[in-house]
N, C-alpha and C positions, 0 to 999 in steps of 0.2 A: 527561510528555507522551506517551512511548508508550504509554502505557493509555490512553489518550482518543483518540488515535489509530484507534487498534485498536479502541475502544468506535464509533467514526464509522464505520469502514470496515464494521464488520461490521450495520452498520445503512442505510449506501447502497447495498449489496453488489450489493441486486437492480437497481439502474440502472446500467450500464455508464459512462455519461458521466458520472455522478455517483461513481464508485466512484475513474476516473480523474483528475477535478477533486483528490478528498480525497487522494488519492495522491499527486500534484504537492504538497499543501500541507505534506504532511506528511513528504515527502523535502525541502523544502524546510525544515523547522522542529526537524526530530533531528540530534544528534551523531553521532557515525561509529560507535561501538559500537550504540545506538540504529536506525540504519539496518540495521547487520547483521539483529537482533535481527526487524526489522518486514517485510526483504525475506523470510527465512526462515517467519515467520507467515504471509504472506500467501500464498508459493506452497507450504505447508502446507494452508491451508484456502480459499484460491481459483484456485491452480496449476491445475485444470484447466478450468474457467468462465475464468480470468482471464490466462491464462500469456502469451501474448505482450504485454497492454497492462503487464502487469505488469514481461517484460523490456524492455522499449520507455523503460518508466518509469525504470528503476535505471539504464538504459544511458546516459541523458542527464541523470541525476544526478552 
């Protein structure tokens, strides 16, 4: 499920509200290694486009 994930995010990337939608679904549907794994990728490759919806997001997961 984290590859398809990650296949999603990096394909709504360019819409914010869409980037956060998949975000929510997908902290919503990973295990807790899994979650590690997907916070770190994301503020890897959209950490600075995306950092705070991104902390906003792990914070209320």
């Amino acid at each position: 499920m984290l590859e398809y994930f990650k296949t999603i995010l990096s394909k709504v990337s360019f819409d914010r509200k869409l980037f956060e939608k998949e975000l929510r679904k997908a902290i919503k549907s990973l295990v807790t290694d899994e979650l590690e794994e997907l916070k770190k990728w994301c503020y890897e490759r959209y950490g600075q486009l995306y950092g705070p919806l991104i902390d906003r997001q792990f914070v209320l997961a």
